[in-house]
C-alpha positions in Angstrom: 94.4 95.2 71.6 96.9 93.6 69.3 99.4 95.0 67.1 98.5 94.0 63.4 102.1 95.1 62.5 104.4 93.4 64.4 103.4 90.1 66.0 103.3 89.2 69.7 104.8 92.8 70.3 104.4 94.3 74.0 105.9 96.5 75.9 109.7 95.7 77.0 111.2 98.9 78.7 111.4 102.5 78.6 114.7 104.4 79.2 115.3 107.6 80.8 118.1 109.7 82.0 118.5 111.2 85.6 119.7 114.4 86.4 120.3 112.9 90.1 121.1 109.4 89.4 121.6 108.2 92.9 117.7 109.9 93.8 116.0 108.1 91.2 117.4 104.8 91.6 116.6 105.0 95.4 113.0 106.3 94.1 112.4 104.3 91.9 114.1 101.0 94.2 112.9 102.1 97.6 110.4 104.5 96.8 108.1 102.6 93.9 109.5 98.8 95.0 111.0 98.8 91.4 113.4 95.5 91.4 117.1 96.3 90.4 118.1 93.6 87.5 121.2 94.8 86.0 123.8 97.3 85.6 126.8 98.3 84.0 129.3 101.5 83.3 129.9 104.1 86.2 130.1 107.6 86.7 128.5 109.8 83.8 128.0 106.2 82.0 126.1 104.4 84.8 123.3 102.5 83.8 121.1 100.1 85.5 117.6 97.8 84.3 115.3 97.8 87.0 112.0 95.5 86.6 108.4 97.5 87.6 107.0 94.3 87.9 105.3 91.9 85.1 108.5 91.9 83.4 108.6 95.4 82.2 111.7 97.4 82.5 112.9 100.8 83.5 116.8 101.3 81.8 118.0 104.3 84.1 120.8 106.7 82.6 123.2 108.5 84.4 123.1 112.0 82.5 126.5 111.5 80.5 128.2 113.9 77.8 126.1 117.4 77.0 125.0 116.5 73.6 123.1 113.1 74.9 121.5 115.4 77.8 120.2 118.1 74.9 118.5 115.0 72.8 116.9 113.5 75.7 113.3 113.6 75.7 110.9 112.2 78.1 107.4 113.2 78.4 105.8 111.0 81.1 105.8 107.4 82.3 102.6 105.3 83.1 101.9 102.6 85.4 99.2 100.7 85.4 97.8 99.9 89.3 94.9 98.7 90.6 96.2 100.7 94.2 96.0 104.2 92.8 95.8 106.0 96.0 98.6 103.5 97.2 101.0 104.1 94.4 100.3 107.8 94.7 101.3 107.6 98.7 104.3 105.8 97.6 105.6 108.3 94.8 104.6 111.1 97.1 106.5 109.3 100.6 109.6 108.6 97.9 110.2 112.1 96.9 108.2 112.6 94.0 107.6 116.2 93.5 104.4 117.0 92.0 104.6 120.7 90.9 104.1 121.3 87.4 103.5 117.5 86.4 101.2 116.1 84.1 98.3 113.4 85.4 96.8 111.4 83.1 93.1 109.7 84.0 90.7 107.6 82.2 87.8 109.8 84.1 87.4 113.0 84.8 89.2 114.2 88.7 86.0 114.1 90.6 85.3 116.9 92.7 83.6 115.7 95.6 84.4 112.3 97.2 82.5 110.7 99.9 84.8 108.2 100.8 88.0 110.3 101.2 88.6 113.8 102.9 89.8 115.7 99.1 88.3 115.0 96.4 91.0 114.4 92.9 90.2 117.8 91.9 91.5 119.2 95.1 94.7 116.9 95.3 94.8 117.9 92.1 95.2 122.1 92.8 97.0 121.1 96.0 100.1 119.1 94.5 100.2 122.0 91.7 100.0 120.2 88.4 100.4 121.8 85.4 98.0 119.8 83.0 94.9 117.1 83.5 94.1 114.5 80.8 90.8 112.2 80.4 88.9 110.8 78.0 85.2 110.4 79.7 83.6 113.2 81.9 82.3 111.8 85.1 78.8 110.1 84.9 76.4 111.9 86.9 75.6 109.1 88.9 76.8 109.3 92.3 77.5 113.4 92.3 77.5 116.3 90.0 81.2 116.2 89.0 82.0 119.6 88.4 86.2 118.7 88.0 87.1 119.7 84.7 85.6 123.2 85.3 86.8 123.7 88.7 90.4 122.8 87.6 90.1 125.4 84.7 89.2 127.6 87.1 92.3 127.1 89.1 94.8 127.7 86.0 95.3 124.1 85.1 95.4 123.4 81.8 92.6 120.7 81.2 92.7 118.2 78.1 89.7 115.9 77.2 90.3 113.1 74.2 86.7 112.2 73.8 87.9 109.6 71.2 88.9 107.8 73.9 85.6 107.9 75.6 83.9 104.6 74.1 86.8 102.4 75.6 86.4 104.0 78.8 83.0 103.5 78.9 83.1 100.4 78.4 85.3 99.4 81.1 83.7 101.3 83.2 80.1 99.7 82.3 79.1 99.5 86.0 78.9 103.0 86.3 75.8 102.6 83.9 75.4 106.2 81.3 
């Protein structure tokens, strides 16, 4: 969709600060195959641009003085894949801890899965994440998705946006529903 405000705009980088600046550049380098562009300062003041590929940019902090740590907000980051399960092996090989995390889907976490030995819901309970977001409950076509209940059920907090849903659905058209 195009921004009606500002033209051409897209998205250039995001920038985050690292409690462990040394783990995340090596998870993020090694880990996710992020490519290291830049960097500058050291100590407290190291930073570095790293490219996740298509020319959008990660700009990693080093934590630096107390007052910039207690402004420093980051609520999640989201990368766009068309190797879910790969990237998900990759964060998980790289050191990505899981516990207490948010995941963030345009479907609902099926809960039964033919093709793999856990279904989402159950990687989902397994890995211990806090909080599940989708915009489209699963169509009923290939099983009964019971996800969003069973993950309730399990003490995760579960948010659906159906104002999302239409767009979903629509990329998702071969689904039929």
């Amino acid at each position: 969709m195009e921004n009606k405000v500002i033209q051409n705009a897209g998205f250039h980088h995001i920038a985050l600060y690292a409690s462990d600046f040394e783990r995340s550049f090596k998870f993020y380098t090694e880990g996710l195959g992020f490519n290291y562009v830049r960097g500058w300062g050291e100590g407290l003041g190291r930073i570095v641009m790293l490219d996740f590929g298509g020319g959008a940019l990660l700009e990693l902090f080093a934590k630096g003085a107390p007052e910039e740590q207690q402004n420093a907000k980051f609520i999640h980051l989201a990368i766009a894949t068309t190797d879910p399960d790969g990237a998900y092996a990759a964060a998980l090989a790289a050191g990505a801890v899981l516990r207490g995390a948010a995941m963030y889907s345009s479907m609902e976490p099926c809960s039964r899965r033919a093709s793999e030995p856990e279904s989402c819901t159950q990687l989902i309970i397994r890995h211990g994440f806090a909080r599940a977001a989708f915009a489209l409950y699963e169509p009923d076509c290939f099983v009964c998705c019971r996800g969003a209940q069973t993950l309730r059920e399990a003490g995760v907090d579960v948010r659906v946006y159906p104002e999302l849903a239409e767009g979903v659905r629509r990329a998702n058209a071969h689904l039929g529903r």
